[in-house]
C-alpha positions as CSV (number, residue, x, y, z in Angstrom):
1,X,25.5,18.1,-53.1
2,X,22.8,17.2,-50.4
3,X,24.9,16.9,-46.6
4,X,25.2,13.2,-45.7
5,X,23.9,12.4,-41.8
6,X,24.4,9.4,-39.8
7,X,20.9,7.7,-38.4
8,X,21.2,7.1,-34.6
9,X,17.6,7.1,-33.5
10,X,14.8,5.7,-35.3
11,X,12.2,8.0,-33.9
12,X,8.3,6.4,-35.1
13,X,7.0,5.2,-38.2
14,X,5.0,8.0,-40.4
15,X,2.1,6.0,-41.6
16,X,0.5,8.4,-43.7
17,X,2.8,7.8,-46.7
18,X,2.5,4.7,-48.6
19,X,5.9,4.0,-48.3
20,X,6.1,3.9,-44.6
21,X,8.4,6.8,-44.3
22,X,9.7,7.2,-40.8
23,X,11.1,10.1,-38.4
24,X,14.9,10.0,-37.7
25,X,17.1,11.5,-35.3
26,X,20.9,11.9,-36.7
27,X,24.6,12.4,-35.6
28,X,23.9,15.9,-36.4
29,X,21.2,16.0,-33.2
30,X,18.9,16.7,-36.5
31,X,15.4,14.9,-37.3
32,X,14.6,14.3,-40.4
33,X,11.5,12.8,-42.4
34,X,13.4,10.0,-44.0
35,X,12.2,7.8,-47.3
36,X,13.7,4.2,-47.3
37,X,15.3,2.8,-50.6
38,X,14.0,-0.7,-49.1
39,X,10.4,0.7,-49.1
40,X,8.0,-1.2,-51.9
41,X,8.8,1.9,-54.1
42,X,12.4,1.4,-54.5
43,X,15.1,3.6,-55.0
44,X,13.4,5.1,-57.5
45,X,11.0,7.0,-55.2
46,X,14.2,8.5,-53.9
47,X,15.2,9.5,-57.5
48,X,12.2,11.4,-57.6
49,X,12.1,13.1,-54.5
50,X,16.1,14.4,-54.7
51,X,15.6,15.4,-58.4
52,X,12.3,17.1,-58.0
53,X,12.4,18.7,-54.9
54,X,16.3,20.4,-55.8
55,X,14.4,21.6,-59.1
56,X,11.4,22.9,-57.2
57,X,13.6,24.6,-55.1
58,X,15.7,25.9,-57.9
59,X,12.3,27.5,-59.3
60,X,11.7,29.3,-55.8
61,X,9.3,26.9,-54.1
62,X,9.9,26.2,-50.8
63,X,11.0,22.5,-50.0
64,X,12.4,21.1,-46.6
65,X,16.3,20.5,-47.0
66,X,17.4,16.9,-48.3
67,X,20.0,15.1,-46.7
68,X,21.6,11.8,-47.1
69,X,20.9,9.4,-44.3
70,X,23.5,6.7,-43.9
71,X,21.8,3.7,-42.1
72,X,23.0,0.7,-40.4
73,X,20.3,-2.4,-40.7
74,X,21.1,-3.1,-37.0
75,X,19.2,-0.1,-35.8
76,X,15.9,-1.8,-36.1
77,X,17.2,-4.9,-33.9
78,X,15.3,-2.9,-31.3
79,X,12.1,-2.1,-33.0
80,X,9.2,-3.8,-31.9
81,X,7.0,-3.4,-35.1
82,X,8.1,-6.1,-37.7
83,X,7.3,-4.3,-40.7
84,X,9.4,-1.5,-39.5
85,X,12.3,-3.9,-38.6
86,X,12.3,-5.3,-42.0
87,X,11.9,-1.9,-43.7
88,X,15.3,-1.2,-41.6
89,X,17.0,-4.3,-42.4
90,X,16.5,-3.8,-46.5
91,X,17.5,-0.1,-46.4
92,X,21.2,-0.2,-45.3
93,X,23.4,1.8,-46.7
94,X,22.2,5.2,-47.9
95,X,18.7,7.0,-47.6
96,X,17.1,10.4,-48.7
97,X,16.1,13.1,-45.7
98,X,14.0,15.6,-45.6
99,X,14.4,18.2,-42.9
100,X,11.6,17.8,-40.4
101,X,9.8,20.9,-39.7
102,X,8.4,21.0,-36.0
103,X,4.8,22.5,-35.9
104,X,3.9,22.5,-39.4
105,X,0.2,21.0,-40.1
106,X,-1.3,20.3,-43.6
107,X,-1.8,22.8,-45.9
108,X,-5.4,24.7,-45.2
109,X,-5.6,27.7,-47.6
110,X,-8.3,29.5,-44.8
111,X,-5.5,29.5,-42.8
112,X,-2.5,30.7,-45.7
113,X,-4.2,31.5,-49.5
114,X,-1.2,31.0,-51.7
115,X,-2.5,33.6,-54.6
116,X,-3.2,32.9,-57.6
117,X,0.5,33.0,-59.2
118,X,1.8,31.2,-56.4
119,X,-0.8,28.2,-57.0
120,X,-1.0,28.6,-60.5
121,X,2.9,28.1,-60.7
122,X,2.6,24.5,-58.4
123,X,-0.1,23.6,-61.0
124,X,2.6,24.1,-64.1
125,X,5.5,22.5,-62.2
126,X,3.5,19.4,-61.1
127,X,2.6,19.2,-64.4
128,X,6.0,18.9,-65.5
129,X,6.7,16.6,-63.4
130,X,3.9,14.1,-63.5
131,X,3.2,14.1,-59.9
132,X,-0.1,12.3,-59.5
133,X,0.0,13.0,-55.2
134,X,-0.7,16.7,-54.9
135,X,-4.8,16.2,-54.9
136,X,-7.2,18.1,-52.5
137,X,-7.5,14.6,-50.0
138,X,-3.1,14.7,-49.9
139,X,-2.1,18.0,-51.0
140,X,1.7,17.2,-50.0
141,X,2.1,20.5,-48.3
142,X,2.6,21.8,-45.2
143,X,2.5,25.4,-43.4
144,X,5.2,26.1,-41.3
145,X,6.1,29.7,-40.5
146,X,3.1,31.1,-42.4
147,X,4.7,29.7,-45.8
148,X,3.7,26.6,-47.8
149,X,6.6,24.1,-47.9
150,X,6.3,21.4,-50.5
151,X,6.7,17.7,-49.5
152,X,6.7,13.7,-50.7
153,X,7.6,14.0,-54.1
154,X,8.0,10.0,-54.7
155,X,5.3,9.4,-57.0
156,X,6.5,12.0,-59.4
157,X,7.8,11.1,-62.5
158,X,6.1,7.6,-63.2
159,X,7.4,6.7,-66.5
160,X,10.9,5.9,-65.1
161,X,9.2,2.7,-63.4
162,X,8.8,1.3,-66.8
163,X,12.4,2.5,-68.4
164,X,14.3,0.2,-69.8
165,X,17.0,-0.6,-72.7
166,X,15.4,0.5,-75.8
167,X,13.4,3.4,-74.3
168,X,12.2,6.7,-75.8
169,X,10.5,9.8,-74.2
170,X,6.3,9.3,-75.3
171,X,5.1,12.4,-77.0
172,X,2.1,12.6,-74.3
173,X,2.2,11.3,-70.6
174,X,-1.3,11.3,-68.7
175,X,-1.8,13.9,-66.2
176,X,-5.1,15.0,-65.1
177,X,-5.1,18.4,-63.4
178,X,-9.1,18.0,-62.1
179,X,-7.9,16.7,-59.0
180,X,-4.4,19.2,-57.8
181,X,-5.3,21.1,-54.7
182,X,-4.3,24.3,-56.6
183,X,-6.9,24.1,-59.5
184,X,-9.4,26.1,-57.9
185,X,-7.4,29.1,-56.8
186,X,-4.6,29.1,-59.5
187,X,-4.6,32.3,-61.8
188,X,-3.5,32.4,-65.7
189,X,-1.5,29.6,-65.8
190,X,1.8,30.7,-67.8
191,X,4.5,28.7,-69.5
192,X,7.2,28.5,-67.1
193,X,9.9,26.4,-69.3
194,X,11.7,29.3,-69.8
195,X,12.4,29.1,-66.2
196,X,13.7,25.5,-66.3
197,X,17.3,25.4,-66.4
198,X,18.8,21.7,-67.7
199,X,22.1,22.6,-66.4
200,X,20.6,22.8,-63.0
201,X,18.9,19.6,-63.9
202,X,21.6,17.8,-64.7
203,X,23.6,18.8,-61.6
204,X,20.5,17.4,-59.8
205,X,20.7,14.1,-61.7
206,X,24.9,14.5,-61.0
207,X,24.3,14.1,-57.1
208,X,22.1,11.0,-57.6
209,X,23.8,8.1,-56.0
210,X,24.5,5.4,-58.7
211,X,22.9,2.7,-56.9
212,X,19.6,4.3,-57.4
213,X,19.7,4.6,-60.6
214,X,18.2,1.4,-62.3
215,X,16.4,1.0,-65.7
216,X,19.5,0.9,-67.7
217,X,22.6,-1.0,-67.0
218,X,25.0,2.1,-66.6
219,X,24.0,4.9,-64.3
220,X,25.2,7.0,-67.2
221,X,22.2,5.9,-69.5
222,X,19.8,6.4,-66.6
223,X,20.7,9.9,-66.3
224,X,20.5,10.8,-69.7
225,X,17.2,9.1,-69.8
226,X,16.3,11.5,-67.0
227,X,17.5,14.6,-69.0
228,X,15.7,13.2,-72.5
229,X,12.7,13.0,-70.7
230,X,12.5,16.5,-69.4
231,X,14.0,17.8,-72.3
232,X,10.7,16.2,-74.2
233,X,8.5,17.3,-71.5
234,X,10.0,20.8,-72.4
235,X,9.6,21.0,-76.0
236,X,5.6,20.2,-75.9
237,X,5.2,22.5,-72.6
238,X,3.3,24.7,-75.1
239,X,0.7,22.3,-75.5
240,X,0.4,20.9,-72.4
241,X,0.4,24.1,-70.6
242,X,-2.8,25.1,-72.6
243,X,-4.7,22.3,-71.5
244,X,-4.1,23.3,-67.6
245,X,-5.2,26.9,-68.7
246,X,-8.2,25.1,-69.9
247,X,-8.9,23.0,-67.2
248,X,-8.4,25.9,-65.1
249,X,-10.9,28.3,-66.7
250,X,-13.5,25.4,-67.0
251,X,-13.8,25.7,-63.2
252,X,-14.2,29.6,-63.0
């Protein structure tokens, strides 16, 4: 279960994100890189950045620690940017954290060359995931101690903005792998769903707050929705893995 912090500070607005994430200071004298369930994404960018950063992590990719951010609406009474006072005011209650990580810059592979596994393996598991914001122009990761971390996982996972009573997983979901950072230097690309462990997955989905959960009207259903739709994403990995391999040698 992610810790749960206490915003004191807000620090500056992070304007690079679509969702106007913003930099945080905490009860625990910790700053953290905090998404806002009042942003025009919703809770269910949160979803998607608990649930795919733990299972990142749980496949040995490096992502920043998540926390819970407990925020009180009145800490943007001070904040002289209106859009950032009414971001503040719609997100009380409980946030998602990431761990900042002071003097990182974006990823540059002249400066760190993941290998070919390394990237080939961040080409499967976006894949997986359906994250459309990993391109060369946003790659979404950052060095930091001469590693790559992984970061803003919000847009992954797009078919749950469309879930609803009645649902089913869709035998294909577009993905196009010409634009992922990690195309050009990715090796063999492997099927990794063998690797995937749904028990893990559903202790993500476990630590999910309930009010983030929409689509359905019990939590419950949302989660299972969750778990049917990587269970589908699974079962045709096969498939979908050979069309990255393709894409892949297309550009050697």
């Amino acid at each position: 279960m992610p810790r749960t912090v206490t915003a004191t500070r807000y620090v500056t607005p992070l304007r690079e994100g679509g969702s106007l994430p913003g930099l945080v200071e905490a009860d625990d004298l910790g700053m953290y890189v905090v998404k806002f369930r009042g942003a025009g994404q919703g809770p269910r960018a949160l979803v998607a950045e608990q649930v795919v950063g733990g299972l990142a992590r749980s496949l040995g990719f490096r992502v920043p620690e998540l926390v819970f951010v407990e925020l009180d609406p009145e800490l943007g009474r001070t904040e002289p940017d209106e859009e950032v006072q009414e971001l503040l005011r719609a997100s009380g209650g409980r946030n998602l954290g990431l761990d900042f990580l002071p003097g990182s810059f974006d990823y540059n592979p002249l400066v760190r060359d993941p290998g070919p596994v390394e990237a080939a393996r961040l080409l499967w598991f976006d894949a997986l995931v359906l994250n459309v914001d990993r391109s060369w122009r946003n790659p979404n990761l950052l060095l930091w101690h001469r590693q790559t971390w992984l970061i803003d996982h919000g847009a992954a996972l797009y078919p749950h903005h469309r879930w609803g009573p009645g649902w089913s997983p869709a035998p294909r979901y577009r993905w196009d792998a010409g634009d992922h950072v990690m195309l050009p230097v990715a090796g063999e690309v492997a099927n990794l769903a063998a690797e995937v462990d749904l028990d893990v997955l559903d202790g993500l989905l476990a630590e999910v707050p309930d009010e983030w959960l929409l689509g359905f009207p019990d939590p419950a259903d949302t989660r299972r929705a969750y778990h049917d739709f990587f269970t589908a994403r699974l079962a045709t990995a096969a498939e979908w893995t050979g069309e990255l391999e393709a894409a892949r040698a297309a550009r050697v």
